[in-house]
Structure formats: C-alpha cells, structure tokens
C-alpha positions in Angstrom: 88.3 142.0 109.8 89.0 145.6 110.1 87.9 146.8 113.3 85.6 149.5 112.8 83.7 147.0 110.8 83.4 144.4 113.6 82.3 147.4 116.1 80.1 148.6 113.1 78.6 145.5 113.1 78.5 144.8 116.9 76.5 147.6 117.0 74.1 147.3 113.8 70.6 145.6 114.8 70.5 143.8 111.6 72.1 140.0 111.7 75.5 140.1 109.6 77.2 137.1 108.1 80.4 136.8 110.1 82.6 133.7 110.0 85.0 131.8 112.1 86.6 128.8 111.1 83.8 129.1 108.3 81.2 129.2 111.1 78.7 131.8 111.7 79.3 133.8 115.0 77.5 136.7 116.2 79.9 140.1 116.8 78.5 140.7 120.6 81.5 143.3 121.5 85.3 144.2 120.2 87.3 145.2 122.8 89.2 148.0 121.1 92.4 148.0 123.2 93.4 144.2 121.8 91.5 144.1 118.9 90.0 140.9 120.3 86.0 140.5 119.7 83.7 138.4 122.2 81.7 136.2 119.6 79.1 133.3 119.6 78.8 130.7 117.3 74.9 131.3 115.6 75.0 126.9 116.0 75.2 127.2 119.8 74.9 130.3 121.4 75.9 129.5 124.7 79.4 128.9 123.2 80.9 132.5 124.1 84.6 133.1 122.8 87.3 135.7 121.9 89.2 135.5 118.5 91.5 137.8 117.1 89.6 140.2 114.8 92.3 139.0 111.8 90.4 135.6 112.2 86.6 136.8 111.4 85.4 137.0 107.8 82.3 139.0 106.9 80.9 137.6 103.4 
C-alpha cells in the first residue's frame, strides 16, 4: 500500500477494507519514517501489530 493512502486512511473516520494475510485490520497509525503501520486485526482488536506498508491491501 502506498503510503499516503494508509495515512489517508488512518486518518478517514469511515471504516476501510484493509487486509493482511487476507484479514481485515484497522490502519490506527503509519509511522512515516519506516513506512511501517501499527494495525489491528477487526477479528481481535486487542491484537496490535506493525507490518510493512508493502504487506496491506485495500480492496
């Protein structure tokens, strides 16, 4: 994922449809230096993670 588009959507009140691994994971902020985003999956939100932006899909 591009990231203006993941801070685009980290920032838009409206629920995107983001995947990881093909799961859905809420964009909660993209740390701009590493293009790294900290994500949850939408399953489990006390799972917090960072992924590369490369790995998140927006369909």
């Amino acid at each position: 994922m591009n990231r203006n588009r993941a801070i685009e959507i980290s920032e838009s009140p409206d629920l995107k449809h983001v995947t990881y691994q093909g799961k859905r994971v809420y964009i909660q902020h993209v740390h701009e230096s590493n293009d790294i985003a900290r994500v949850y999956l939408l399953d489990d939100p006390t799972e917090e993670f960072d992924v590369q932006l490369n790995q998140l899909e927006e369909r």
